[in-house]
C-alpha positions as CSV (number, residue, x, y, z in Angstrom):
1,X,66.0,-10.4,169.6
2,X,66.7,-7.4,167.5
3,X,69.1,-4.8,168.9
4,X,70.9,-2.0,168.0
5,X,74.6,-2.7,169.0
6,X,77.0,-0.2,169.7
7,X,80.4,-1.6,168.5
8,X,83.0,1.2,167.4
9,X,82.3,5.1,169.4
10,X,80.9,6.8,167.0
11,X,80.7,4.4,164.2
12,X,76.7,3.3,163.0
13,X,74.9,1.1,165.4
14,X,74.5,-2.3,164.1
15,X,71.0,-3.5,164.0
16,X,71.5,-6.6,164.3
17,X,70.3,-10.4,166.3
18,X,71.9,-10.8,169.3
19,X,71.2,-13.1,172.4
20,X,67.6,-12.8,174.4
21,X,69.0,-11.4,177.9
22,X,69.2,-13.3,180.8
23,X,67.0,-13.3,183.6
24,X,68.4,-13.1,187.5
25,X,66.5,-14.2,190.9
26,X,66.2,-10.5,191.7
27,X,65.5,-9.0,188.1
28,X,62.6,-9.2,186.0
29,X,62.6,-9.1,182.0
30,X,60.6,-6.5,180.4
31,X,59.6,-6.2,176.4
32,X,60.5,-2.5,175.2
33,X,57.9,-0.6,173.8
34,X,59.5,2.3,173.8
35,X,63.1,4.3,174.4
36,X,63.9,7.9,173.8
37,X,67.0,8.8,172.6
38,X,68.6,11.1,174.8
39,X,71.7,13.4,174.2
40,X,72.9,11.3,177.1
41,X,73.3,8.3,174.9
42,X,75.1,10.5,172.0
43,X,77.6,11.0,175.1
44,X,78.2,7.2,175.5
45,X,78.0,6.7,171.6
46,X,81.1,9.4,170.8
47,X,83.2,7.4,173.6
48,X,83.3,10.3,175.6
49,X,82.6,8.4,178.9
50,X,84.8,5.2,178.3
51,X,85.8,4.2,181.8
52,X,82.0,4.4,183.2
53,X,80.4,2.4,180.1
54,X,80.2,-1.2,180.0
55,X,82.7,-2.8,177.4
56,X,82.1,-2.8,173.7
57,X,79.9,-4.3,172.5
58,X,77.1,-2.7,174.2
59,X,73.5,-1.7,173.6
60,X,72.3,1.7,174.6
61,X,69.6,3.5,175.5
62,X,67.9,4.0,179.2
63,X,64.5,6.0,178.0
64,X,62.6,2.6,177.9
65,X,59.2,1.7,179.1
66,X,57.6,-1.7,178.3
67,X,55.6,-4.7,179.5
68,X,57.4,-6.9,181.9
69,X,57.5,-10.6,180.4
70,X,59.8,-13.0,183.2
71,X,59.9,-12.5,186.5
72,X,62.9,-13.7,188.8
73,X,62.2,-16.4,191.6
74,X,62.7,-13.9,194.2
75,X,60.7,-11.5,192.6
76,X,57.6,-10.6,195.1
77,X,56.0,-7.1,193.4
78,X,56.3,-7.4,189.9
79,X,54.4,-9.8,188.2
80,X,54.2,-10.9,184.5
81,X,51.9,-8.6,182.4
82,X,52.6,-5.3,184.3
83,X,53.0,-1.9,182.6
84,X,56.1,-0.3,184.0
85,X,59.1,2.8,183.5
86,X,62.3,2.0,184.2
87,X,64.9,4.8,186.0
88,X,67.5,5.2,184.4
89,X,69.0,5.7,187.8
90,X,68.8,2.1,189.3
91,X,69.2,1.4,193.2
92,X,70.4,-1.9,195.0
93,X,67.6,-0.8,197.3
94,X,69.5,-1.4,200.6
95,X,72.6,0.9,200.8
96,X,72.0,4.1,203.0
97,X,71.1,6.7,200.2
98,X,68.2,4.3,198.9
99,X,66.8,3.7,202.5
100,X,66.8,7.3,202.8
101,X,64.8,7.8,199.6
102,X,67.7,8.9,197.6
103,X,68.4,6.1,194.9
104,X,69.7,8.1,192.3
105,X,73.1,7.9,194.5
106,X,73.0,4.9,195.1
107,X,76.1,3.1,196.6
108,X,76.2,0.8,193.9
109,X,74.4,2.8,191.2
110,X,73.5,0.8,188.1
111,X,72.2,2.3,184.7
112,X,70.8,0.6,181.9
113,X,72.5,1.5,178.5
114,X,75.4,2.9,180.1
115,X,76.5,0.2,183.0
116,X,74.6,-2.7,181.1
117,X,72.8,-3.6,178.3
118,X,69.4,-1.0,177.6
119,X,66.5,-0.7,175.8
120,X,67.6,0.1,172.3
121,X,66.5,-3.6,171.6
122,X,63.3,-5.9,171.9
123,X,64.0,-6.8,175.7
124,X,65.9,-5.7,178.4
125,X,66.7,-7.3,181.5
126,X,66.4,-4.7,184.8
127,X,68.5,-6.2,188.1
128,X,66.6,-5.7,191.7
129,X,63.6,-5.4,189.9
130,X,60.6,-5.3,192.8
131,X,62.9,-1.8,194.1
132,X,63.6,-0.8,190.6
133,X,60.8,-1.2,188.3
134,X,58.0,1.9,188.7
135,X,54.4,1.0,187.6
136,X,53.0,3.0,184.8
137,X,49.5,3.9,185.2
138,X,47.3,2.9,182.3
139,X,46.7,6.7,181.4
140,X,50.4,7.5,180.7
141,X,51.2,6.0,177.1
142,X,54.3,3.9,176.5
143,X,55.6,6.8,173.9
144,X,54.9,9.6,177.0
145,X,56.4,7.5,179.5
146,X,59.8,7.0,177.5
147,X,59.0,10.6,176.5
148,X,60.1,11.3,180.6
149,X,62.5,8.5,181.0
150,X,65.2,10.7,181.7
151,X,65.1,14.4,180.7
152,X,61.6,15.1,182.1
153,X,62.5,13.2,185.6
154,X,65.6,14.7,185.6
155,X,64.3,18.0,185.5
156,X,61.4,17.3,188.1
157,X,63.6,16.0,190.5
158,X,65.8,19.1,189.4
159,X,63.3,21.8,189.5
160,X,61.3,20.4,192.6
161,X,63.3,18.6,194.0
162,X,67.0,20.2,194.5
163,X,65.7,24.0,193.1
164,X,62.3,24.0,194.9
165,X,60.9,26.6,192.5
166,X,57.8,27.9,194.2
167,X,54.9,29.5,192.5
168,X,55.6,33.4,191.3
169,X,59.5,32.7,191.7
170,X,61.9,33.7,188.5
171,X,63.7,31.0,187.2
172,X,65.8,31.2,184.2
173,X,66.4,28.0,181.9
174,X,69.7,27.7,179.7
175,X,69.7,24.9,177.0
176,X,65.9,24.1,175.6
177,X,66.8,21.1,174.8
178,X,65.0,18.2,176.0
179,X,66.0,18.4,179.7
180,X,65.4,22.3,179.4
181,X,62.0,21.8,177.6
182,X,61.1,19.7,180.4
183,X,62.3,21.9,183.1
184,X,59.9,24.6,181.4
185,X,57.0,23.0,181.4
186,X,57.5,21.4,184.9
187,X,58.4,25.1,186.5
188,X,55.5,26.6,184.6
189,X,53.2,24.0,186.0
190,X,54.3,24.8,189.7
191,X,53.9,28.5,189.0
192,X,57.2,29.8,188.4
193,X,57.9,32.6,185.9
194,X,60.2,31.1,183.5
195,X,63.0,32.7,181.1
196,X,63.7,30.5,178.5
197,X,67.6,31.2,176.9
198,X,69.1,29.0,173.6
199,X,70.8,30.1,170.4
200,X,67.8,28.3,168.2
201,X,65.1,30.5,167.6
202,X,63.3,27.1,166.4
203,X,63.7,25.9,169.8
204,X,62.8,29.3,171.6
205,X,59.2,29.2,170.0
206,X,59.2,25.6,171.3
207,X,59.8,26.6,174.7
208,X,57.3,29.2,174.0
209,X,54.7,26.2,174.2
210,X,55.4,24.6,176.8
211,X,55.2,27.5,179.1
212,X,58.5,30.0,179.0
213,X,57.0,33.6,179.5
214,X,60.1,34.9,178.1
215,X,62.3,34.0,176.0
216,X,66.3,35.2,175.1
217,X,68.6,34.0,172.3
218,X,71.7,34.3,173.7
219,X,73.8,34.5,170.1
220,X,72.0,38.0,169.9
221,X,71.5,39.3,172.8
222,X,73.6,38.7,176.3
223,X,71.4,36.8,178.5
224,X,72.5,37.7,182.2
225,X,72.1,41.2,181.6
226,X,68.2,40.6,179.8
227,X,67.3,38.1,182.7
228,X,68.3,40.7,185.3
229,X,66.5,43.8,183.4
230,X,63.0,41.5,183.3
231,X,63.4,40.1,187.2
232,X,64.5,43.5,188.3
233,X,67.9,41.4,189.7
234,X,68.1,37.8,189.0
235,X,66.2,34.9,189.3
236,X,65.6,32.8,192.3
237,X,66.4,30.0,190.8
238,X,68.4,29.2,187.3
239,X,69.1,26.0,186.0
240,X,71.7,25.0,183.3
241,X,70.6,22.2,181.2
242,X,72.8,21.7,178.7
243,X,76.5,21.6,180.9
244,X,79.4,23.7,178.6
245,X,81.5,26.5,180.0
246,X,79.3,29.2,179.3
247,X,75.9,27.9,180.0
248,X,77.3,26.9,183.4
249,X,78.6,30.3,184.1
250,X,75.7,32.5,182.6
251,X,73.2,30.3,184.6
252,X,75.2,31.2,188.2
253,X,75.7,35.1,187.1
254,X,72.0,35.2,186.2
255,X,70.9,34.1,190.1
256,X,69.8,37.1,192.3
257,X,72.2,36.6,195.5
258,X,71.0,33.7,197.5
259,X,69.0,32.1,194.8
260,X,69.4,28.9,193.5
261,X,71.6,27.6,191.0
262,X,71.1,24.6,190.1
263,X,73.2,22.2,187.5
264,X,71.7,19.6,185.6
265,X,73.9,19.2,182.2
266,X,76.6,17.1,182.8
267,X,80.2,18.5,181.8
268,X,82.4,16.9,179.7
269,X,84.8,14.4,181.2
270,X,87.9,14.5,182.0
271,X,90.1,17.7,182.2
272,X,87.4,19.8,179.9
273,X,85.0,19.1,182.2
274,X,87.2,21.0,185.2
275,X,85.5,24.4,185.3
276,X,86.9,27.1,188.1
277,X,84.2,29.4,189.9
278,X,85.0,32.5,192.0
279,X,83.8,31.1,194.6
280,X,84.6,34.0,197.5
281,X,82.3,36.3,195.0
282,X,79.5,33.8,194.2
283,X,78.9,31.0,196.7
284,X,80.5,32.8,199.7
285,X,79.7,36.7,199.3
286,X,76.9,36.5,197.2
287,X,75.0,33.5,199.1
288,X,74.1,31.1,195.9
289,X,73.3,27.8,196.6
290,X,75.0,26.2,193.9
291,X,73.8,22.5,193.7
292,X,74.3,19.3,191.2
293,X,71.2,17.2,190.6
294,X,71.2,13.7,188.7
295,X,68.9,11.7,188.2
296,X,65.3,11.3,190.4
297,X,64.9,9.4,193.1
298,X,62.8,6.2,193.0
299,X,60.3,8.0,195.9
300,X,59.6,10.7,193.3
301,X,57.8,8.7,190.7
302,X,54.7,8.5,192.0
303,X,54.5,11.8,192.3
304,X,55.5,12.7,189.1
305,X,53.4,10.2,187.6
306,X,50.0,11.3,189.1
307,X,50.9,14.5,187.3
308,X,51.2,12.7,184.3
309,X,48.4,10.9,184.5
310,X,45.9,13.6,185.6
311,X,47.2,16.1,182.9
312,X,48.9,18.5,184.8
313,X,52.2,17.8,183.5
314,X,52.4,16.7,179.7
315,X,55.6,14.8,178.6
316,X,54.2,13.9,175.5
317,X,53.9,17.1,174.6
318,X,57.6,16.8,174.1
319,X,57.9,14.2,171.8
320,X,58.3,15.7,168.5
321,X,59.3,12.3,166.2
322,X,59.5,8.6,166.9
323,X,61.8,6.0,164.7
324,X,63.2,2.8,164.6
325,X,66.2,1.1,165.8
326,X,68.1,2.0,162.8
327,X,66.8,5.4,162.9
328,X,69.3,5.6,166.2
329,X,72.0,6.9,164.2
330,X,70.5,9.5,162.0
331,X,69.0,11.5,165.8
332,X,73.0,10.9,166.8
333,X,74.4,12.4,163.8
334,X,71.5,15.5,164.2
335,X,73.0,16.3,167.8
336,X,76.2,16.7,166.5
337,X,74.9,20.1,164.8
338,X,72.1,20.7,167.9
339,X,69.7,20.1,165.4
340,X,67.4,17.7,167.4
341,X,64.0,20.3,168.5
342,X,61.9,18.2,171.3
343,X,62.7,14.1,172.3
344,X,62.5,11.4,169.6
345,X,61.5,7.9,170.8
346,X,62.0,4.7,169.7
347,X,58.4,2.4,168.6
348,X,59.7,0.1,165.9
349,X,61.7,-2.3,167.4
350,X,61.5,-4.9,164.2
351,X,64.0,-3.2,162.4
């Protein structure tokens, strides 16, 4: 099968022939029809998580939706011909947190492109498949279901799900890039007032669409103080999506006390990623419920997904390009500059 091979951090991807994966009792084999390529994946590709990845040589990418083609022997759900997303969060489906309904921490958490192999290639091979494979109704397209592989569940789980944004609430959105764009649109959708804050006025008007009533570029103007002159305080809720320094600190000092902060971009590793917070002033005296979310759980999907289907929440809407396996490298080298507006997903899987 074709694949695009990460070799050397931050070198090309080789697009190249490599090995049809193999299939497991418990897993299932699906044929990619399409992958997003998602800022997460620049992460893996500039070497910045070595430790967590799987060894070089790897292949990326965990935005993938396809048609499942093998089927392990112990395999009892999925059958041959189905339509299905894949999470990119991927239980064992019997550890505590996943009987609970929380798989995205799994005990023994395992994510395609970043754990083992994903679907920047023609197939991809998904373990514990009857717990981990979610079917994809026939009304959600393959390019709108990769479209929400990551970013747009992410941020429902995010927004619903840890933030509980409820309608007429303030919430305040830093980073509109695709996990931001996402959070936008799904906040609008439940009701929520939403302040949109980048330094891209390009992506500003894109957040614009998808529902932001406001919007504040933050290299002009200083955001905190504009968020609290439009909410008359704060916002209930405020939700970094992009995970430096400053976002992470403008989204906590932008919550009115006892609102919700909620962190969604991931830090860098390492030392860097160490930040300090007063906490006496903000999570003690000022009440802020200051909370991580990562991934969505597996019970979430369906929910999601009737939204998707019926209209009401539009991941598509997102997609702004689509490209080829050896167009992987070109989208890496355009986040290096935050020049990526919207998701880009992968169709062409010949070449």
């Amino acid at each position: 099968m074709k694949a695009a091979v990460l070799e050397e951090f931050g070198k090309p991807l080789n697009v190249t022939d490599v090995p049809d994966p193999q299939l497991s009792d418990d897993g299932a084999i699906i044929e990619v029809k399409a992958c997003g390529i998602c800022r997460s994946d620049w992460h893996g590709w500039k070497g910045e998580w070595q430790g967590f990845l799987a060894p070089l040589p790897m292949v990326g990418g965990h935005e993938m939706s396809g048609i499942v083609k093998e089927v392990g022997k112990n395999i009892r759900k999925v059958k041959v011909g189905d339509r299905v997303i894949v999470p990119f969060t991927c239980g064992d489906g019997t550890c505590q947190h996943c009987l609970e309904g929380y798989s995205n921490t799994c005990e023994n958490l395992a994510m395609p492109g970043f754990t083992y192999n994903g679907g920047f290639a023609e197939y991809a091979h998904i373990p514990t498949a009857d717990f981990n494979l979610i079917p994809l109704p026939d009304a959600v397209a393959f390019e709108q279901a990769s479209g929400m592989g990551c970013r747009f569940m992410t941020s429902y789980h995010g927004v619903l799900g840890v933030g509980k944004v409820k309608p007429g609430e303030w919430i305040s959105v830093f980073g509109a890039g695709g996990v931001g764009l996402s959070a936008i649109q799904i906040a609008a959708a439940a009701g929520a007032n939403v302040i949109a804050v980048d330094i891209s006025e390009e992506k500003l008007a894109f957040a614009k669409k998808v529902g932001a009533l406001h919007t504040i570029n933050s290299a002009k103007d200083n955001p905190v103080q504009a968020i609290k002159d439009i909410t008359a305080g704060g916002s209930q809720v405020s939700i970094d999506a992009l995970g430096i320094k400053e976002t992470l600190f403008n989204s906590l000092q932008a919550v009115r006390s006892r609102g919700r902060a909620v962190q969604i971009g991931m830090t860098p590793m390492g030392a860097e990623g160490q930040i300090p917070l007063d906490v006496n002033y903000w999570i003690i005296a000022k009440e802020v419920n200051f909370n991580g979310s990562f991934g969505m759980p597996r019970a979430e999907f369906p929910l999601l997904l009737n939204q998707v289907a019926a209209g009401t929440l539009r991941p598509g809407d997102l997609v702004t390009a689509t490209t080829s396996l050896g167009g992987i490298t070109d989208v890496y080298h355009d986040m290096d500059n935050f020049k990526v507006s919207g998701v880009t997903v992968i169709t062409d899987f010949t070449k």
